[in-house]
FIBAKOL-922137 format. One record per residue: residue number from 1; residue in one letter; y, z, x of N, C-alpha, C in turn. Coordinates in Angstrom, 1 decimal. Layout:
<tormis>
- NUM;A;Y;Z;X;Y;Z;X;Y;Z;X
...
</tormis>
This chain:
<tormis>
- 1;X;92.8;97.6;74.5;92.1;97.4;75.8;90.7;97.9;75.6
- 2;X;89.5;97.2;76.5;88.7;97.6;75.9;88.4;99.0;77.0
- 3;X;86.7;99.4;76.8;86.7;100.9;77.8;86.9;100.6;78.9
- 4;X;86.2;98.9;79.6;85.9;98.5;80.8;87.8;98.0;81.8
- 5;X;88.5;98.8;80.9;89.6;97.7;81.4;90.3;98.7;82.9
- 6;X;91.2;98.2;83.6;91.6;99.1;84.7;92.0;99.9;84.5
- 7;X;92.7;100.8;85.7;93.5;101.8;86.3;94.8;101.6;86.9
- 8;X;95.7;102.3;86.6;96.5;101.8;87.3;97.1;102.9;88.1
- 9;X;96.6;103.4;89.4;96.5;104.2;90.6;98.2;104.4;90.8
- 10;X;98.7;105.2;90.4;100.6;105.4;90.7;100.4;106.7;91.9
- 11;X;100.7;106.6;93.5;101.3;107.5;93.7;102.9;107.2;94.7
- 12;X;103.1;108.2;94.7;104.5;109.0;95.0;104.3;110.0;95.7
- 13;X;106.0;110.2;96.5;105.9;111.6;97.2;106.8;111.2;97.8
- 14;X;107.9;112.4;98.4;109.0;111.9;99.7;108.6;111.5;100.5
- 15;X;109.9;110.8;101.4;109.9;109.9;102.1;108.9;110.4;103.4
- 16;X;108.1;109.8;104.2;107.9;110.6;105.5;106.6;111.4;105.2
- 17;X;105.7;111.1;104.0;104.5;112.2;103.6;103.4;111.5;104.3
- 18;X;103.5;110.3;104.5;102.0;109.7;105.3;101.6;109.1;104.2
- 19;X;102.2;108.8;102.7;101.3;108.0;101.7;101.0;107.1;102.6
- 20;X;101.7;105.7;103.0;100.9;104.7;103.7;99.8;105.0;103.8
- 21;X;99.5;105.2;105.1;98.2;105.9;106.0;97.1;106.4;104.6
- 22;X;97.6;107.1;104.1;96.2;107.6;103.1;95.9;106.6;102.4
- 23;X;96.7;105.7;102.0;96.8;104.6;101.3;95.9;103.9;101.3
- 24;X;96.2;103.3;103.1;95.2;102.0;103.7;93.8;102.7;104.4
- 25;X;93.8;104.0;104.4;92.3;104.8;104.4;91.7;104.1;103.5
- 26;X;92.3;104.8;101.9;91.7;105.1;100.9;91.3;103.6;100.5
- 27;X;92.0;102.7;100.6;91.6;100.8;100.2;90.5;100.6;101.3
- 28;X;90.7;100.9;102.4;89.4;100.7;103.2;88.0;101.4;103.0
- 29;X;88.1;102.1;101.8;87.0;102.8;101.5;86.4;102.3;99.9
- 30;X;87.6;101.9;99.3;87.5;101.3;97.8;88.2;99.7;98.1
- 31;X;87.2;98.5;98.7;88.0;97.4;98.9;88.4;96.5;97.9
- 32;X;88.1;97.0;96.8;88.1;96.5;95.4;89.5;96.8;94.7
- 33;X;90.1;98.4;95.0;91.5;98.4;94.5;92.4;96.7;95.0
- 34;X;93.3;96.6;94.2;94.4;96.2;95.0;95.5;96.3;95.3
- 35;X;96.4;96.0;95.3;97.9;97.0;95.6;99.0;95.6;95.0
- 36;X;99.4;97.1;93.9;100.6;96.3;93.5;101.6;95.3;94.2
- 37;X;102.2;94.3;93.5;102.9;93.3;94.2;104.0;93.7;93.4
- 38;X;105.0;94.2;94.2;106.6;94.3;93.2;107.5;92.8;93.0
- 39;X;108.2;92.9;92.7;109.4;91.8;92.6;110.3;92.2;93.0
- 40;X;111.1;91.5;94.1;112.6;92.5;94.4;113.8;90.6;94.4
- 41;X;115.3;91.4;94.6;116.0;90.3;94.9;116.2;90.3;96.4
- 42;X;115.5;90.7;97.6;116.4;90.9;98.9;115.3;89.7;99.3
- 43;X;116.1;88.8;100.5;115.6;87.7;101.1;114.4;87.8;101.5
- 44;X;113.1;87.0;101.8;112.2;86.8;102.2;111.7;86.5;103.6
- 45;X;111.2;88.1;104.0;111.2;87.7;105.4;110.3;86.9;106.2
- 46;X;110.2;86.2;107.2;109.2;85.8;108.2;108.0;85.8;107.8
- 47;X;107.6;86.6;107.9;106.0;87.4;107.6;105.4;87.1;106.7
- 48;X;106.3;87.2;105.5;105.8;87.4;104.3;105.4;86.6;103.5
- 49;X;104.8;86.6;102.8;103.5;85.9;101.8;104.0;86.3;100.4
- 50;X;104.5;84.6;99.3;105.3;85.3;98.1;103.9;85.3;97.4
- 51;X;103.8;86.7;96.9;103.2;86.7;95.9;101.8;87.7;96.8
- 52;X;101.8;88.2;97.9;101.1;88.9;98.7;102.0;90.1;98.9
- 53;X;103.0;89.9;99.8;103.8;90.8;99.7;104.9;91.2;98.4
- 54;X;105.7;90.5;98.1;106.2;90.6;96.9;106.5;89.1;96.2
- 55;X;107.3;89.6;94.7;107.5;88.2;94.3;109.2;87.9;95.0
- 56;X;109.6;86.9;95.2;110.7;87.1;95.3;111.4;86.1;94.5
- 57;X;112.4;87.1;93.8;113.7;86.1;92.6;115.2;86.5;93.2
- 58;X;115.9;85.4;92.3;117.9;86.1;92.6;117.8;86.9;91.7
- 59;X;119.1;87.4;91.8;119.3;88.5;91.1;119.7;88.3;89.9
- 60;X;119.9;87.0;89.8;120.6;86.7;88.2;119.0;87.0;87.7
- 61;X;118.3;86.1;87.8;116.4;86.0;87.1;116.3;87.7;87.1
- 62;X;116.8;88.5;88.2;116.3;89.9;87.7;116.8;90.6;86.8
- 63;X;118.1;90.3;86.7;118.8;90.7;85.5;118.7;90.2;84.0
- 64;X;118.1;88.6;84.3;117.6;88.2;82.9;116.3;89.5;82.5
- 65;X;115.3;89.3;83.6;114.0;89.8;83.4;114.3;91.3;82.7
- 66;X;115.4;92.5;83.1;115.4;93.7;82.9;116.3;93.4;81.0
- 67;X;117.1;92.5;80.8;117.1;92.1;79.5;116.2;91.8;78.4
- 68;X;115.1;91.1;79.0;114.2;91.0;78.4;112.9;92.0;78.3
- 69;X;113.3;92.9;79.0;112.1;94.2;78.8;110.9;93.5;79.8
- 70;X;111.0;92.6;80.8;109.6;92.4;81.3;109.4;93.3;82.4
- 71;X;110.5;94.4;82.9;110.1;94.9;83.7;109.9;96.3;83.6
- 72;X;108.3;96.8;83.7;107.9;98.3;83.2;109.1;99.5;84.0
- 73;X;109.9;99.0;85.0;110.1;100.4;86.0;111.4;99.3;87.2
- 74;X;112.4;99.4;87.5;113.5;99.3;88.1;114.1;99.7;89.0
- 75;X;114.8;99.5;90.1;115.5;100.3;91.1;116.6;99.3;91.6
- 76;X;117.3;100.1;91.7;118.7;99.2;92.6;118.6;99.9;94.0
- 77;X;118.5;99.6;95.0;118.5;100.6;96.5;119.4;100.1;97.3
- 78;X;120.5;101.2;96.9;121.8;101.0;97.5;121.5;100.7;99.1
- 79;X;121.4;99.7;99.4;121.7;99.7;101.1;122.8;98.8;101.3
- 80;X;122.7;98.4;102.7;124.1;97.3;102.8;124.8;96.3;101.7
- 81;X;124.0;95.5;101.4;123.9;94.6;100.1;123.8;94.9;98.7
- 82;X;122.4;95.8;98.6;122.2;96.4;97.5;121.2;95.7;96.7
- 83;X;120.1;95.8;97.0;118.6;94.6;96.4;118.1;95.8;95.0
- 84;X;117.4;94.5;94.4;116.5;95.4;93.4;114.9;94.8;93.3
- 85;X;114.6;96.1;92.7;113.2;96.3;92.9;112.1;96.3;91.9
- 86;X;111.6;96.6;91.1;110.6;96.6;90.4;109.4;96.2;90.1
- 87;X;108.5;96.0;88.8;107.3;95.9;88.7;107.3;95.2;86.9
- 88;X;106.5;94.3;87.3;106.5;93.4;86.2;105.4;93.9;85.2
- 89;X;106.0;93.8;83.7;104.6;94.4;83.2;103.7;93.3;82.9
- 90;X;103.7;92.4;82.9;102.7;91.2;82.8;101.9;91.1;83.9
- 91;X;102.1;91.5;85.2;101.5;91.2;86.4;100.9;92.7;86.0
- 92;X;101.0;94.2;85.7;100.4;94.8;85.5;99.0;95.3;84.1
- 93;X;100.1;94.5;83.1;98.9;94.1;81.9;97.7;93.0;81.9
- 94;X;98.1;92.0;82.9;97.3;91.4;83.5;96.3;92.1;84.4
- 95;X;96.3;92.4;85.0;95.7;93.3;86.2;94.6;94.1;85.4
- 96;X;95.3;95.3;84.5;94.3;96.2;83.6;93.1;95.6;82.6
- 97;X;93.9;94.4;82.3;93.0;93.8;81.1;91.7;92.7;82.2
- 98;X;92.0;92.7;83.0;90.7;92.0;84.2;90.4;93.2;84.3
- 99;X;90.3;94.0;84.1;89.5;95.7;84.9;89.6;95.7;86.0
- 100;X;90.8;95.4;86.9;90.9;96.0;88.2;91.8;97.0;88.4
- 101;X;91.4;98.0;89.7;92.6;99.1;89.6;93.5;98.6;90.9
- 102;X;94.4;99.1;90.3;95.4;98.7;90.6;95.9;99.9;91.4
- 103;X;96.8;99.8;92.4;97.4;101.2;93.3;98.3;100.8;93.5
- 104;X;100.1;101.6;93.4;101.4;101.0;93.3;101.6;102.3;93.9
- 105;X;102.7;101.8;95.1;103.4;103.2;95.8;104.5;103.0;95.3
- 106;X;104.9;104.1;94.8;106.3;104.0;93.9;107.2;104.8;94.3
- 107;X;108.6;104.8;93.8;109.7;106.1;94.0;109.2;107.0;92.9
- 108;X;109.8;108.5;93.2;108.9;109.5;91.9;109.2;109.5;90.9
- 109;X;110.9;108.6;90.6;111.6;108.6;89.0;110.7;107.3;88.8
- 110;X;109.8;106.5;89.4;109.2;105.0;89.0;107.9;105.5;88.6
- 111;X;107.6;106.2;89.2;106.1;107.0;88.6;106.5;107.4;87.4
- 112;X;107.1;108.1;86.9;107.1;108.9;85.9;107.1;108.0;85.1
- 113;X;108.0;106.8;85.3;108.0;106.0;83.9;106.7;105.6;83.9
- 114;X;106.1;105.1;85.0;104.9;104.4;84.7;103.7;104.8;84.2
- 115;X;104.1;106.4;84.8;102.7;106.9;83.9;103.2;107.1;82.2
- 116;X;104.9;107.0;81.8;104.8;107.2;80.4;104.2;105.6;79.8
- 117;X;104.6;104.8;80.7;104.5;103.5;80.2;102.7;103.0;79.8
- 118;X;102.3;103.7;80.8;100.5;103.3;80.6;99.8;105.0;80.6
- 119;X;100.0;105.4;79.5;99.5;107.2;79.7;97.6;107.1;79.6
- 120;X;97.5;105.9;78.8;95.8;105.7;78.8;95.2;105.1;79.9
- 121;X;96.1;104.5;80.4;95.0;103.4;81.9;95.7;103.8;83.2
- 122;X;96.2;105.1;83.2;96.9;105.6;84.3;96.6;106.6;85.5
- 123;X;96.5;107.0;86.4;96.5;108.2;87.0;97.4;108.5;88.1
- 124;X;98.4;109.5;88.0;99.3;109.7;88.9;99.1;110.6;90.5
- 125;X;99.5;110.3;91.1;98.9;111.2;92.4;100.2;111.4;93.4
- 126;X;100.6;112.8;93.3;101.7;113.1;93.9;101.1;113.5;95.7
- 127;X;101.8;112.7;96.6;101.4;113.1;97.7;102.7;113.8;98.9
- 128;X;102.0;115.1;98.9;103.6;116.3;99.5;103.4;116.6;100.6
- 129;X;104.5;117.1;101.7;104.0;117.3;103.1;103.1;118.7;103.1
- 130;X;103.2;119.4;104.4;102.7;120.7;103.9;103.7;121.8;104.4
- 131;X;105.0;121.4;104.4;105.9;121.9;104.9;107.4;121.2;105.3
- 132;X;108.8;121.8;104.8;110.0;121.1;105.3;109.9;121.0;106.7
- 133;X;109.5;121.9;107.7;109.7;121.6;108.9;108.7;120.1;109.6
- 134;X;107.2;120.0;108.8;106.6;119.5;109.0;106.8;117.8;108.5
- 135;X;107.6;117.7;107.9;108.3;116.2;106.7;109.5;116.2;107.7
- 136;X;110.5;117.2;108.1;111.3;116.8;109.6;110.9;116.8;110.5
- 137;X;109.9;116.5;111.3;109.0;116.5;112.1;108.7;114.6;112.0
- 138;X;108.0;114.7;111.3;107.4;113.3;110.9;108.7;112.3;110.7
- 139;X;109.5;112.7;110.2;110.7;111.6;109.7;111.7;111.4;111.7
- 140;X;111.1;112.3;112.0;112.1;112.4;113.4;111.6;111.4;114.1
- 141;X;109.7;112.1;114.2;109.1;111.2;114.9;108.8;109.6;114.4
- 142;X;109.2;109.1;113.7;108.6;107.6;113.2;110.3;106.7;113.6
- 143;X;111.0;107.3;114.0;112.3;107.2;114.6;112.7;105.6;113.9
- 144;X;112.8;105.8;112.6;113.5;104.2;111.9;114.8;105.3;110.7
- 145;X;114.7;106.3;111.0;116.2;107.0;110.2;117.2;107.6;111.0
- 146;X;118.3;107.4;110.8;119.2;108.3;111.5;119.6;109.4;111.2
- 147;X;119.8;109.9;112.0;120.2;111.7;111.6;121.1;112.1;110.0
- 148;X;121.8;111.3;109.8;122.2;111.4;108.7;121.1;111.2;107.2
- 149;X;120.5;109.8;107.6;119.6;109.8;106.6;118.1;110.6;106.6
- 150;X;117.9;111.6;107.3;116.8;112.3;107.6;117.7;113.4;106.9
- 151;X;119.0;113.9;107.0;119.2;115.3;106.6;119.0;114.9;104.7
- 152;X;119.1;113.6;103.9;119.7;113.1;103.0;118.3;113.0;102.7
- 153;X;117.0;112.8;103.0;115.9;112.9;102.4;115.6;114.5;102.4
- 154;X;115.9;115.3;103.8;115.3;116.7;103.0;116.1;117.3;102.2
- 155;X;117.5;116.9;101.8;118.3;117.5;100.6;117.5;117.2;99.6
- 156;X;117.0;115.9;99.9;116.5;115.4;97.9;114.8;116.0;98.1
- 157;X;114.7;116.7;99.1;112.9;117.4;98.7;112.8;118.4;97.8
- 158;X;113.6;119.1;97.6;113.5;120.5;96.5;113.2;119.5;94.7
- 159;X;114.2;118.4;94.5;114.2;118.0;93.3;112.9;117.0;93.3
- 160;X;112.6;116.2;94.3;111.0;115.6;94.4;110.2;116.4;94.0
- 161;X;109.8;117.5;94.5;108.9;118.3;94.4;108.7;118.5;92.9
- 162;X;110.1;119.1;92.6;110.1;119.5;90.9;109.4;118.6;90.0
- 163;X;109.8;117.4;90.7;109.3;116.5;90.0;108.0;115.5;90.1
- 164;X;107.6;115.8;91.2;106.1;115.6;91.2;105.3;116.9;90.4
- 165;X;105.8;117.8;90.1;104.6;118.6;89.1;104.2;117.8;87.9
- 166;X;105.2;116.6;87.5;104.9;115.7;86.3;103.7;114.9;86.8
- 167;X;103.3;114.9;87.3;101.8;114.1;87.6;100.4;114.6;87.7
- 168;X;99.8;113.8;87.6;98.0;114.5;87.3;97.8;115.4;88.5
- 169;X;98.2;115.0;89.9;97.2;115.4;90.8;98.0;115.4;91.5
- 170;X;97.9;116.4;92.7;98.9;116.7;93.9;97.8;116.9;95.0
- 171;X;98.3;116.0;96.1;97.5;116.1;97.5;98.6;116.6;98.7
- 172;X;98.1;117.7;99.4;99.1;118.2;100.9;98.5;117.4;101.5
- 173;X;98.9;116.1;102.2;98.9;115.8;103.1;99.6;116.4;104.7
- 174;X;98.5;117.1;105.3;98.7;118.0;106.2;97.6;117.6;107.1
- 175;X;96.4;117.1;107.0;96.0;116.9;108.0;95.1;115.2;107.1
- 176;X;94.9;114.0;107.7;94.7;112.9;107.2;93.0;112.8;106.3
- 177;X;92.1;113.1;107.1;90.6;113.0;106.8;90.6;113.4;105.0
- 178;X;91.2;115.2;105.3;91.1;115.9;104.0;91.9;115.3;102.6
- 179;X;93.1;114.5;102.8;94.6;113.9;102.0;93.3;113.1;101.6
- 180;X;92.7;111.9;102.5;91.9;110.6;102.2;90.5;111.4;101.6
- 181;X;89.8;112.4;101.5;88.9;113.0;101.1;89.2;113.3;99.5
- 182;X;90.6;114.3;99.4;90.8;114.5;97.7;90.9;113.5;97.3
- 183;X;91.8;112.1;97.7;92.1;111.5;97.0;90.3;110.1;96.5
- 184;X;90.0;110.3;97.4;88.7;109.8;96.7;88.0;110.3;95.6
- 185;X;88.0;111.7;96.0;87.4;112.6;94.9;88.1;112.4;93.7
- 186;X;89.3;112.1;93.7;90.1;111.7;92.1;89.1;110.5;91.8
- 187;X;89.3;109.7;92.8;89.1;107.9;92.2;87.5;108.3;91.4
- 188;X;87.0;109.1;92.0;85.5;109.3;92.1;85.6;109.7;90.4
- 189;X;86.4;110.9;90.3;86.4;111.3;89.0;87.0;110.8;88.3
- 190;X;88.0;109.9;87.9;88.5;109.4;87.0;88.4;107.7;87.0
- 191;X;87.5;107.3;87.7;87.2;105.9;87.8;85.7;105.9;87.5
- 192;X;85.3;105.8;88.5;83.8;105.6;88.7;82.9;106.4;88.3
- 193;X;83.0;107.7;88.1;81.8;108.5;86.9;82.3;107.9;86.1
- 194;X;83.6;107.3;85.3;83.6;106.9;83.9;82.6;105.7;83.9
- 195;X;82.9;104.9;84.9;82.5;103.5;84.6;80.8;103.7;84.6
- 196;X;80.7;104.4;85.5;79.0;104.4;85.5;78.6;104.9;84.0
- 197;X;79.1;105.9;83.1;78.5;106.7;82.2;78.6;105.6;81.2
- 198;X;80.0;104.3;81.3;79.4;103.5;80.4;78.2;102.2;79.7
</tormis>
């Protein structure tokens, strides 16, 4: 790839951190990122735009695809049915080699691969609450979990955390302005002084 080629913007963090929100700050400030499009097998809702929102295949096609290696990163999410999820490496090697950056909200075992998968055109950005009480707070108030699955996300925060130290950059999202402030400062420093000094 050449120097000019993209980025590929991976963050993560438990459930309930406010990535969204810093998310669509941080694109309304860089309108040039774009945001990854995954591929899943669960039905295609109303709303949605194939190939805007996601791509959508059966599951047989996803299970060819994960045969064939075309998918960088995978998930099965046990819910009622049980859909799968991932990210195509063509749709992302495409992407890099146009030099755009790319920004993918991921699960944090999908980060990890992704930043092993692209360690040169990558940057990972772990985004954490600033507090257990503060992550059950937030998960209570957005009221789409039930008590069961809110106790079942803060059981898995101790092992998240562990495992966001695997990444470049860690933001406390604790208060919004400041979360959307560092995280520009990353873009700033590992995007844009590069590109200018070229």
């Amino acid at each position: 790839m050449t120097s000019r080629s993209g980025k590929l913007i991976i963050v993560a963090g438990p459930s309930g951190t406010g990535k969204g929100t810093v998310e669509n700050a941080v694109m309304e400030k860089f309108p040039e990122i774009q945001f990854s499009v995954s591929v899943t097998t669960r039905p295609q809702r109303s709303y949605e735009v194939e190939g805007q929102h996601y791509f959508f295949i059966s599951k047989a096609e996803f299970l060819e695809r994960i045969e064939r290696n075309e998918l960088v990163e995978w998930q099965e999410v046990y819910s009622k049915n049980g859909h799968f999820y991932g990210t195509l490496r063509s749709y992302v090697d495409s992407a890099l080699e146009q030099g755009q950056q790319l920004l993918i909200d991921i699960d944090i075992k999908g980060g990890i691969n992704l930043k092993k998968a692209f360690p040169d055109n990558s940057i990972s950005i772990f985004i954490e609450p600033p507090s257990v009480e503060a992550l059950e707070e937030r998960l209570i108030n957005r009221n789409t979990d039930s008590p069961e699955q809110i106790r079942i996300r803060l059981d898995r925060m101790p092992e998240e955390m562990q495992l966001g130290k695997q990444f470049d950059y860690t933001i406390v999202n604790s208060e919004l302005n400041e979360a959307v402030s560092a995280f520009t400062e990353i873009l700033e420093k590992e995007i844009y002084q590069q590109q200018r000094s070229i």
